[in-house]
PyMOL Python script that loads the backbone (N, CA, C, O; Angstrom):
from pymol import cmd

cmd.read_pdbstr("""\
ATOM      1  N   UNK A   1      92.418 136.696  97.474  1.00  0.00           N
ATOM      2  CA  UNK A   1      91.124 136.470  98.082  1.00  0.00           C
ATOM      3  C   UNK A   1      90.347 135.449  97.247  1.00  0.00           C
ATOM      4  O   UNK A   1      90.303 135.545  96.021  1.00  0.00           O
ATOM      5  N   UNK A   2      89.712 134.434  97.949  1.00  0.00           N
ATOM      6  CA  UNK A   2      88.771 133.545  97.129  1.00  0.00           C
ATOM      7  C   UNK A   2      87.217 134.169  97.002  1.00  0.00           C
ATOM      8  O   UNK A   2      86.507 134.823  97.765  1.00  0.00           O
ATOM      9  N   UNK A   3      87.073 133.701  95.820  1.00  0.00           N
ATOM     10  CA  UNK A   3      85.667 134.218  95.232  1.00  0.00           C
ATOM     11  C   UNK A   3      85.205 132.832  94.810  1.00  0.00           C
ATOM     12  O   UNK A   3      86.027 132.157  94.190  1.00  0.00           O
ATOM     13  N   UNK A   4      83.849 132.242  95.088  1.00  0.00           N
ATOM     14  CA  UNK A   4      83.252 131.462  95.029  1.00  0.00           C
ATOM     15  C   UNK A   4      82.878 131.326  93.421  1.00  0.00           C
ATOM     16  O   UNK A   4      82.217 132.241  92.929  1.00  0.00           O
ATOM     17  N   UNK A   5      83.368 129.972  92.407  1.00  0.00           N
ATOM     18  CA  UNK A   5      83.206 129.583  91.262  1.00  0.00           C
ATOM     19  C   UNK A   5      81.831 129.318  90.668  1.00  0.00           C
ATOM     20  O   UNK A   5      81.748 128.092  90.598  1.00  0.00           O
ATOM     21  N   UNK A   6      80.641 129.904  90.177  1.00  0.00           N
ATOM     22  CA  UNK A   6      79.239 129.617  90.046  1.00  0.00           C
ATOM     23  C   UNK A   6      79.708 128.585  89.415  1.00  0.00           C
ATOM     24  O   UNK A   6      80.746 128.215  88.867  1.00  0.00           O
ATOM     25  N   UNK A   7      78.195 128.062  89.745  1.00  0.00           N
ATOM     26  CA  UNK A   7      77.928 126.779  88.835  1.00  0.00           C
ATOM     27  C   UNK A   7      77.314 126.673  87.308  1.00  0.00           C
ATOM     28  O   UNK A   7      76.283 127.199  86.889  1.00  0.00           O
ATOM     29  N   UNK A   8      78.230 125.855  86.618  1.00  0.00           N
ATOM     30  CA  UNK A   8      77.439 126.304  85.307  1.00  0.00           C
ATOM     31  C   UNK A   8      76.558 125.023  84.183  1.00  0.00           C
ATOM     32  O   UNK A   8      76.431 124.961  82.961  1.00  0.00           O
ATOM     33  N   UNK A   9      76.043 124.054  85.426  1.00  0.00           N
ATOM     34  CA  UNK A   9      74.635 123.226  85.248  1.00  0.00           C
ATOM     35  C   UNK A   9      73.856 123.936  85.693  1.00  0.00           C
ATOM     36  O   UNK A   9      73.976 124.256  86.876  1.00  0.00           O
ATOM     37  N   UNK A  10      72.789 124.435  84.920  1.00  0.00           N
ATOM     38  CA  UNK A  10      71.794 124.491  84.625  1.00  0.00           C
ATOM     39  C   UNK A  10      70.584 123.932  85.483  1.00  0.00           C
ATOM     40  O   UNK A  10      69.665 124.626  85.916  1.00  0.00           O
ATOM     41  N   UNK A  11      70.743 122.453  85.676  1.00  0.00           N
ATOM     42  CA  UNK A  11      69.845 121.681  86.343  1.00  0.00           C
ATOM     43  C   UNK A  11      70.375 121.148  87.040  1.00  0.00           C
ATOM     44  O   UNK A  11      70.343 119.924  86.914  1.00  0.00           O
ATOM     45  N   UNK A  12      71.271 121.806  88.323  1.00  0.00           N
ATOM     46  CA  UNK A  12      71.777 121.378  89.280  1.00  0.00           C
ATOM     47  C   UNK A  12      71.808 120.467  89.863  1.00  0.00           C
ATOM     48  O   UNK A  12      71.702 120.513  91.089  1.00  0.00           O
ATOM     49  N   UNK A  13      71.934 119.529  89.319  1.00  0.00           N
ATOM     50  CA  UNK A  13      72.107 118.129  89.400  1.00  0.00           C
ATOM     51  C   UNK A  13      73.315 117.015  89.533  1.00  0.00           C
ATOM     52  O   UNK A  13      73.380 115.808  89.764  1.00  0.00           O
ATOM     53  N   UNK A  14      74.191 118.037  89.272  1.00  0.00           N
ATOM     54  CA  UNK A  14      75.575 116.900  89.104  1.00  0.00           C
ATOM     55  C   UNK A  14      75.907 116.595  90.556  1.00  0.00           C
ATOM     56  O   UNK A  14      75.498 117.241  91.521  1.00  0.00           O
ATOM     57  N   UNK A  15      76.791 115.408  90.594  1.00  0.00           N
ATOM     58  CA  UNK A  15      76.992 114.715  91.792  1.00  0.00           C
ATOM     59  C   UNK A  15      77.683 115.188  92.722  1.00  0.00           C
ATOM     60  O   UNK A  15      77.674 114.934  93.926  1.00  0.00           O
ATOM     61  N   UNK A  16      78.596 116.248  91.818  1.00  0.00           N
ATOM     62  CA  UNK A  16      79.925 116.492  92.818  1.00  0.00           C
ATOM     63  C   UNK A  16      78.729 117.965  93.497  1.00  0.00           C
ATOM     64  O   UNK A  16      78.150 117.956  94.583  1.00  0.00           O
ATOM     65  N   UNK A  17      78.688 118.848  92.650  1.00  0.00           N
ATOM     66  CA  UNK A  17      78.585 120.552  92.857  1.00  0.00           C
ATOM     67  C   UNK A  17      77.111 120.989  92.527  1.00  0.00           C
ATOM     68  O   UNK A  17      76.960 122.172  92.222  1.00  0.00           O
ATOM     69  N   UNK A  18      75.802 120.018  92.558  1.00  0.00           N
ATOM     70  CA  UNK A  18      74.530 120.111  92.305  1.00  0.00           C
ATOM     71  C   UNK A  18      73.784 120.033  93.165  1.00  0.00           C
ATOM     72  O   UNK A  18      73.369 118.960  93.604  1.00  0.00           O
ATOM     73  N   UNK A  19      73.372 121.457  93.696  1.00  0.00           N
ATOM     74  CA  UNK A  19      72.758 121.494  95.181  1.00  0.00           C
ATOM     75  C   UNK A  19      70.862 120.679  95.114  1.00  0.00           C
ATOM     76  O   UNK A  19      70.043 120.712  96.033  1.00  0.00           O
ATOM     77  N   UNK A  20      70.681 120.054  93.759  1.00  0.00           N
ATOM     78  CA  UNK A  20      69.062 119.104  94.085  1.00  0.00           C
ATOM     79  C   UNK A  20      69.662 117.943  93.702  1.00  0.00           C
ATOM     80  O   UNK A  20      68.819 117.259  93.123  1.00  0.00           O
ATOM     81  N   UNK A  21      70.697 117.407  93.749  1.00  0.00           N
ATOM     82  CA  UNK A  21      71.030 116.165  93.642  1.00  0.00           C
ATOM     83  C   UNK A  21      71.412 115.033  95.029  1.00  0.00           C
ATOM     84  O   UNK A  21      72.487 114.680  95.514  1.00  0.00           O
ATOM     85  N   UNK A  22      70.119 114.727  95.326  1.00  0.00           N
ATOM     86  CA  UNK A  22      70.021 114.363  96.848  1.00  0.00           C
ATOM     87  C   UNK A  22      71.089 113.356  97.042  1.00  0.00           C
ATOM     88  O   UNK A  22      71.576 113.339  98.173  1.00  0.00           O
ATOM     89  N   UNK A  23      71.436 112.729  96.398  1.00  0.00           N
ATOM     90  CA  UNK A  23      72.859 111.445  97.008  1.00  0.00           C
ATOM     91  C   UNK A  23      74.218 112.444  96.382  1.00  0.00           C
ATOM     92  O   UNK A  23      74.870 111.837  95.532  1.00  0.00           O
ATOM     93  N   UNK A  24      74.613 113.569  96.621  1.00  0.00           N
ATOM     94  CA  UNK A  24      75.526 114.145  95.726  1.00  0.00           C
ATOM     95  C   UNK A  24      76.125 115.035  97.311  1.00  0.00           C
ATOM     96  O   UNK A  24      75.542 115.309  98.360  1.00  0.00           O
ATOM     97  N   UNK A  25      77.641 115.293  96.787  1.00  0.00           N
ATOM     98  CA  UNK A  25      78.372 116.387  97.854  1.00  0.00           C
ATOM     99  C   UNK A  25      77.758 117.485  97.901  1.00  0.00           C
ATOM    100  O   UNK A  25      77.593 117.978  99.017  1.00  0.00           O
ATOM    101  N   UNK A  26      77.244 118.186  96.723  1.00  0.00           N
ATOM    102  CA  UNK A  26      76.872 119.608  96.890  1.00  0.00           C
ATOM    103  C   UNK A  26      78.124 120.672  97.326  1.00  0.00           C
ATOM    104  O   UNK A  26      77.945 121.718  97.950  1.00  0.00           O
ATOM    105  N   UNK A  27      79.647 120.074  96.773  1.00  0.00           N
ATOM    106  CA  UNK A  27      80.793 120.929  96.876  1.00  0.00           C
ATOM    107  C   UNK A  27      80.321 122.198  96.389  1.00  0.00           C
ATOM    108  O   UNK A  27      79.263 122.422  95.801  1.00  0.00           O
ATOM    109  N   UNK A  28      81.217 122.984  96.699  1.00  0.00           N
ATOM    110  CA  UNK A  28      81.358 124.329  95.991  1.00  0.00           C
ATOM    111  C   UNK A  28      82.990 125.030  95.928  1.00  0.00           C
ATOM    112  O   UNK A  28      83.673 124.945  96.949  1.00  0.00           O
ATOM    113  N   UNK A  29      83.498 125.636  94.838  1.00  0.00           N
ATOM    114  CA  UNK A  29      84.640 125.738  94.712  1.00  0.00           C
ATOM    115  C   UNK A  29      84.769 127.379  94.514  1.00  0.00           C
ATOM    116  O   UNK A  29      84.121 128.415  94.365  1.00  0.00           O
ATOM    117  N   UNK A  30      85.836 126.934  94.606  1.00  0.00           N
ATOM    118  CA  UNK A  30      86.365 128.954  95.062  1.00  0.00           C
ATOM    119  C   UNK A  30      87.678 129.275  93.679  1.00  0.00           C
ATOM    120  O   UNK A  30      87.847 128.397  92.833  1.00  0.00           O
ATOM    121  N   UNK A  31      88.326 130.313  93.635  1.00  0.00           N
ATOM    122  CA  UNK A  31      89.357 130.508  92.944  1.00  0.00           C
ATOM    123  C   UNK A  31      89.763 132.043  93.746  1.00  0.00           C
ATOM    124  O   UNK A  31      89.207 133.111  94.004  1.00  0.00           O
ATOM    125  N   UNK A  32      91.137 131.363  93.946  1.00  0.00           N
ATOM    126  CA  UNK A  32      92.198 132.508  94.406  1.00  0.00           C
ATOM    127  C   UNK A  32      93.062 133.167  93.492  1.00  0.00           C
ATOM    128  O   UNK A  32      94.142 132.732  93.093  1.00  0.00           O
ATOM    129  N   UNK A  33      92.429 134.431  93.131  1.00  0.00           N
ATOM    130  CA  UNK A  33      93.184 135.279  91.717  1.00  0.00           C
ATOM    131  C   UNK A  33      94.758 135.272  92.219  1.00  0.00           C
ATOM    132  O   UNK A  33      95.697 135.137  91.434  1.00  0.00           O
ATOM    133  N   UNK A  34      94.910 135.446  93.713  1.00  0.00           N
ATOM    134  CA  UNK A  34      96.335 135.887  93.882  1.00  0.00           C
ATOM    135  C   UNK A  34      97.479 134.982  93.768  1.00  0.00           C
ATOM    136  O   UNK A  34      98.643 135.236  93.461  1.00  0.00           O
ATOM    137  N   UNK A  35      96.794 133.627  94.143  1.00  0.00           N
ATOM    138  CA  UNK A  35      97.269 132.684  94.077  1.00  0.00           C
ATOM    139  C   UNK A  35      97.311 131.341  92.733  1.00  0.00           C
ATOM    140  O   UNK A  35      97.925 130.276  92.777  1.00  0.00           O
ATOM    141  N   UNK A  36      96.506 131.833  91.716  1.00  0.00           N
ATOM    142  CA  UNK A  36      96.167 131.249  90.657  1.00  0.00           C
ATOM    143  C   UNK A  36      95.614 130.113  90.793  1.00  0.00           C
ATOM    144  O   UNK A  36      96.043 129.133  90.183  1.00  0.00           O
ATOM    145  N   UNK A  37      94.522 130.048  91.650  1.00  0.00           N
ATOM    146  CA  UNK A  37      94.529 128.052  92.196  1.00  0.00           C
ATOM    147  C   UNK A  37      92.662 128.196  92.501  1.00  0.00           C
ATOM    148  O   UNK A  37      92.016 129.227  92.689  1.00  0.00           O
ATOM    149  N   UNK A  38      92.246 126.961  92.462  1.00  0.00           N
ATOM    150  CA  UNK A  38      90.907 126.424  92.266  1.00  0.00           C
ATOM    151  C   UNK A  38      91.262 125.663  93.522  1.00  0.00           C
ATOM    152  O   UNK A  38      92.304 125.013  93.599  1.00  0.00           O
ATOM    153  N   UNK A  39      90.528 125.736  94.346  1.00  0.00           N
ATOM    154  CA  UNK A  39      89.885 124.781  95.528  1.00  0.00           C
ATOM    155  C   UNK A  39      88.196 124.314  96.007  1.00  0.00           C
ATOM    156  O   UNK A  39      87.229 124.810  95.429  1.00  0.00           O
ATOM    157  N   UNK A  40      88.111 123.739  96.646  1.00  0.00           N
ATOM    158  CA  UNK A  40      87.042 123.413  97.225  1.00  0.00           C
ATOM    159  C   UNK A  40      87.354 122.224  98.776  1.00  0.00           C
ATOM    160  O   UNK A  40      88.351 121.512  98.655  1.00  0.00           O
ATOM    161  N   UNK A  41      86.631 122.082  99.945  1.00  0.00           N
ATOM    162  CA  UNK A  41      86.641 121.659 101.220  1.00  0.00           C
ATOM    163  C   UNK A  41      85.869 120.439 101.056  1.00  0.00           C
ATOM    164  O   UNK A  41      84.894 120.502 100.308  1.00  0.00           O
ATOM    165  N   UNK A  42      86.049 119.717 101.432  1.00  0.00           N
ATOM    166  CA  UNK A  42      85.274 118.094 101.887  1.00  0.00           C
ATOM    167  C   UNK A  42      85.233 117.154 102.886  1.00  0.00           C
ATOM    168  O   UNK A  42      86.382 116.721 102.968  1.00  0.00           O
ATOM    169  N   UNK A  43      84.676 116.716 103.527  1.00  0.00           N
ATOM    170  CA  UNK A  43      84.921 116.159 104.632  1.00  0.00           C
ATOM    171  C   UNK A  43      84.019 115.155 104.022  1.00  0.00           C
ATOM    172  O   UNK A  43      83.014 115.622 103.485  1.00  0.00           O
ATOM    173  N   UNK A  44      84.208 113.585 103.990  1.00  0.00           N
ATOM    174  CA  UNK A  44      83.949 112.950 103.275  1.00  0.00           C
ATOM    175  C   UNK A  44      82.702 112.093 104.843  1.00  0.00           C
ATOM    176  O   UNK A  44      82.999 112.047 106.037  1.00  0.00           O
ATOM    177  N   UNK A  45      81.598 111.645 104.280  1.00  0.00           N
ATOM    178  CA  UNK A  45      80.866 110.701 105.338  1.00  0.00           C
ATOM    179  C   UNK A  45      81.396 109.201 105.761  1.00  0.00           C
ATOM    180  O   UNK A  45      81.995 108.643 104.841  1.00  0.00           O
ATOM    181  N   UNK A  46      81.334 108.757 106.473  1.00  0.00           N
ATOM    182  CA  UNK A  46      82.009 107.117 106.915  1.00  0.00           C
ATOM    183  C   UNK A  46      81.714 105.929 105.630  1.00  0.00           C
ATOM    184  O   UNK A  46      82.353 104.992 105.153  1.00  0.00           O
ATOM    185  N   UNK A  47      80.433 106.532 105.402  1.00  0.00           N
ATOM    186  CA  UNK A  47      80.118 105.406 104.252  1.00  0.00           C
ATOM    187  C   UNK A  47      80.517 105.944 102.693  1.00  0.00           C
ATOM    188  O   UNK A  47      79.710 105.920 101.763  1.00  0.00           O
ATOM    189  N   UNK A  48      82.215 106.540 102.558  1.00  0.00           N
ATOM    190  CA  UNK A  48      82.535 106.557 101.330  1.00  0.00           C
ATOM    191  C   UNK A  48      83.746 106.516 101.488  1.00  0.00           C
ATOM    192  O   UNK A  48      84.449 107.147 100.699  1.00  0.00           O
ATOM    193  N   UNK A  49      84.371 105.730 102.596  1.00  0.00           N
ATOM    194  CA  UNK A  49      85.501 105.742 103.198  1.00  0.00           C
ATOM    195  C   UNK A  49      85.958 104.242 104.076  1.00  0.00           C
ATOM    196  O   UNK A  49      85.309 104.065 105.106  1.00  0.00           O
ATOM    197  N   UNK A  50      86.682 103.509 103.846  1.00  0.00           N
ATOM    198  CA  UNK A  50      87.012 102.019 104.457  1.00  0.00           C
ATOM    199  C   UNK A  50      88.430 101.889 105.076  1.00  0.00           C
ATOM    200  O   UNK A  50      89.321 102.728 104.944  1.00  0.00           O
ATOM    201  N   UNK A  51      88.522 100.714 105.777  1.00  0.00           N
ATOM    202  CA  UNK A  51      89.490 100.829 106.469  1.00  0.00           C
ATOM    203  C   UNK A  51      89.896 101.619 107.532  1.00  0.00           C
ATOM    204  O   UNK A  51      91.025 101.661 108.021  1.00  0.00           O
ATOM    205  N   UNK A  52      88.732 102.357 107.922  1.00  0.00           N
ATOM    206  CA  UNK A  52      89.245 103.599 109.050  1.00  0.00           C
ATOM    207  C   UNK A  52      89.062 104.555 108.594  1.00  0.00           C
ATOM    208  O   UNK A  52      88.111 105.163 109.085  1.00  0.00           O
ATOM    209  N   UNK A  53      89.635 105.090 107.705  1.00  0.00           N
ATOM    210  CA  UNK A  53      89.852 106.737 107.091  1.00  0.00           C
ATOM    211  C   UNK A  53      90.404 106.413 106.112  1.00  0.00           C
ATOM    212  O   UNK A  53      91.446 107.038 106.309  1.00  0.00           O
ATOM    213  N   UNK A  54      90.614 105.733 104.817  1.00  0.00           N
ATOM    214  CA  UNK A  54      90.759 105.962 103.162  1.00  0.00           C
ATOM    215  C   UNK A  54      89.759 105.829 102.470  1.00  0.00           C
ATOM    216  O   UNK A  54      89.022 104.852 102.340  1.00  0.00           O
ATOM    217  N   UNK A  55      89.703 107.423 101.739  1.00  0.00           N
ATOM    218  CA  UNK A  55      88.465 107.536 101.124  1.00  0.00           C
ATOM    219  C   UNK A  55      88.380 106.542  99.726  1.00  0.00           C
ATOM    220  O   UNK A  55      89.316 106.377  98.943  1.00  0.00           O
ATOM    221  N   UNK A  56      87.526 106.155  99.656  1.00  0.00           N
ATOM    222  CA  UNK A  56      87.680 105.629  98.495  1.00  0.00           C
ATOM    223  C   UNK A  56      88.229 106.372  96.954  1.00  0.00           C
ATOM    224  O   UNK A  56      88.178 107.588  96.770  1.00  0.00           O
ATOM    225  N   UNK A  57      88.636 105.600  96.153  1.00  0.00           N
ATOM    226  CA  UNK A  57      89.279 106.030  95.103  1.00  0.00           C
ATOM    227  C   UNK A  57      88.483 106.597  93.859  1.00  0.00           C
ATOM    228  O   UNK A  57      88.691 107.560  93.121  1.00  0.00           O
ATOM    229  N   UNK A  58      87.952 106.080  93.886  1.00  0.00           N
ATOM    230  CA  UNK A  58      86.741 106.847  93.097  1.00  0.00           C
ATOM    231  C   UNK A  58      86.362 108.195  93.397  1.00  0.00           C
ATOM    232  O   UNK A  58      86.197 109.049  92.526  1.00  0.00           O
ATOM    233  N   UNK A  59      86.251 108.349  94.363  1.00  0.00           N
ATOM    234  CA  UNK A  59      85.967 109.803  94.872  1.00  0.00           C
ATOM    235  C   UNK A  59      86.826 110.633  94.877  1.00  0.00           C
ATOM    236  O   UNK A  59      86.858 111.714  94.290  1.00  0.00           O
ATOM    237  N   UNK A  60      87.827 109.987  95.785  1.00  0.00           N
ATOM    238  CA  UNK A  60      88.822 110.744  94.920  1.00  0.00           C
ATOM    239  C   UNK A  60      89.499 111.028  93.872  1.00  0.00           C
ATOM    240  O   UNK A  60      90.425 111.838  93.832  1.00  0.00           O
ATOM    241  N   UNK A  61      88.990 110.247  92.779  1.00  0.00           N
ATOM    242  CA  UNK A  61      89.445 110.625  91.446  1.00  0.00           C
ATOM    243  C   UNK A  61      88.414 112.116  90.696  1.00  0.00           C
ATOM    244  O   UNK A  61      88.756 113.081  90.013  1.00  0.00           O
ATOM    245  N   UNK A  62      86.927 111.609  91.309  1.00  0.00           N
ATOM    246  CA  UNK A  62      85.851 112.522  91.003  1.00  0.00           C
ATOM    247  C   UNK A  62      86.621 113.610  91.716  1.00  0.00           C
ATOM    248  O   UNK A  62      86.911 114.576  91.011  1.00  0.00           O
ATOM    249  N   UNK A  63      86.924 113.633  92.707  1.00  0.00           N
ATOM    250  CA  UNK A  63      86.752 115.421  93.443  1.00  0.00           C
ATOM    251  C   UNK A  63      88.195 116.253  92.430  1.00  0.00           C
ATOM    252  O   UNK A  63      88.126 117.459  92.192  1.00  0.00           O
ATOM    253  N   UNK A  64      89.180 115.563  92.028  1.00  0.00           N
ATOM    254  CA  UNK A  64      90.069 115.921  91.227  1.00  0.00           C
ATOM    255  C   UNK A  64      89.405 116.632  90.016  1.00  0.00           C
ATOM    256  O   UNK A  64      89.152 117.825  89.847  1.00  0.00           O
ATOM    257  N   UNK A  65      89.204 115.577  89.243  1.00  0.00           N
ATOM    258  CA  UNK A  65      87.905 115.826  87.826  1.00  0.00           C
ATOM    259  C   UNK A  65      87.841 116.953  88.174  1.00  0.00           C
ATOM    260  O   UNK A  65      88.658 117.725  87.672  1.00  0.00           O
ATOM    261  N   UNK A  66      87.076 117.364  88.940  1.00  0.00           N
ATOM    262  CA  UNK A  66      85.881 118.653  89.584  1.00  0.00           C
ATOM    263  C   UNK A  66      86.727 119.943  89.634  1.00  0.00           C
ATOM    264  O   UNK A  66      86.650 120.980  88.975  1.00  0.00           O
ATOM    265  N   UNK A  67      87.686 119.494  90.774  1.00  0.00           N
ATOM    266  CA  UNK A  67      88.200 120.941  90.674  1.00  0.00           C
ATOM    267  C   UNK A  67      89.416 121.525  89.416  1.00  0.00           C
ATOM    268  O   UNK A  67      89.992 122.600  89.254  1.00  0.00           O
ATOM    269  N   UNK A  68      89.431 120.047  88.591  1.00  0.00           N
ATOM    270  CA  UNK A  68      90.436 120.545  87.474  1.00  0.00           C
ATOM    271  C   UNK A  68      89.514 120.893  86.389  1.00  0.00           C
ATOM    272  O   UNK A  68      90.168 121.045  85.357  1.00  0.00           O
ATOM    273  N   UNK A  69      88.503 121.044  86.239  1.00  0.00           N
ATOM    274  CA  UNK A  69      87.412 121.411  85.042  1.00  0.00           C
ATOM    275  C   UNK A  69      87.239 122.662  85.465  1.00  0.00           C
ATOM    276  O   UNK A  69      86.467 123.413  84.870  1.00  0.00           O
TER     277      UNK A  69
END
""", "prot")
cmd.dss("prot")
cmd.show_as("cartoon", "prot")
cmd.util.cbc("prot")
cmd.orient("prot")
């Protein structure tokens, strides 16, 4: 079962998982004891994404970062 990962800024601010950080995802990540694994969901907006549908790389390097910390 997933149980939702608190956040542990303080001043909820970070870009990825900081719900007053107005230009930010505001992800939130989970952890599955049964499964030993960290996730989180994203559906990325048009303007962080080119060519049609590839998100940019940056972001996707950030959302990695995120859920491997």
């Amino acid at each position: 079962m997933k149980k939702e990962i608190p956040s542990l800024f303080a001043d909820n601010d970070c870009f990825f998982c900081g719900r007053d950080n107005q230009a930010g995802l505001k992800l939130n990540f989970y952890w599955d004891e049964e499964r030993g694994e960290a996730s989180t969901e994203y559906v990325p907006p048009r303007h962080f994404s080119g060519h049609g549908s590839i998100l940019h790389g940056g972001i996707q390097m950030g959302l990695l970062d995120e859920i491997m910390g």
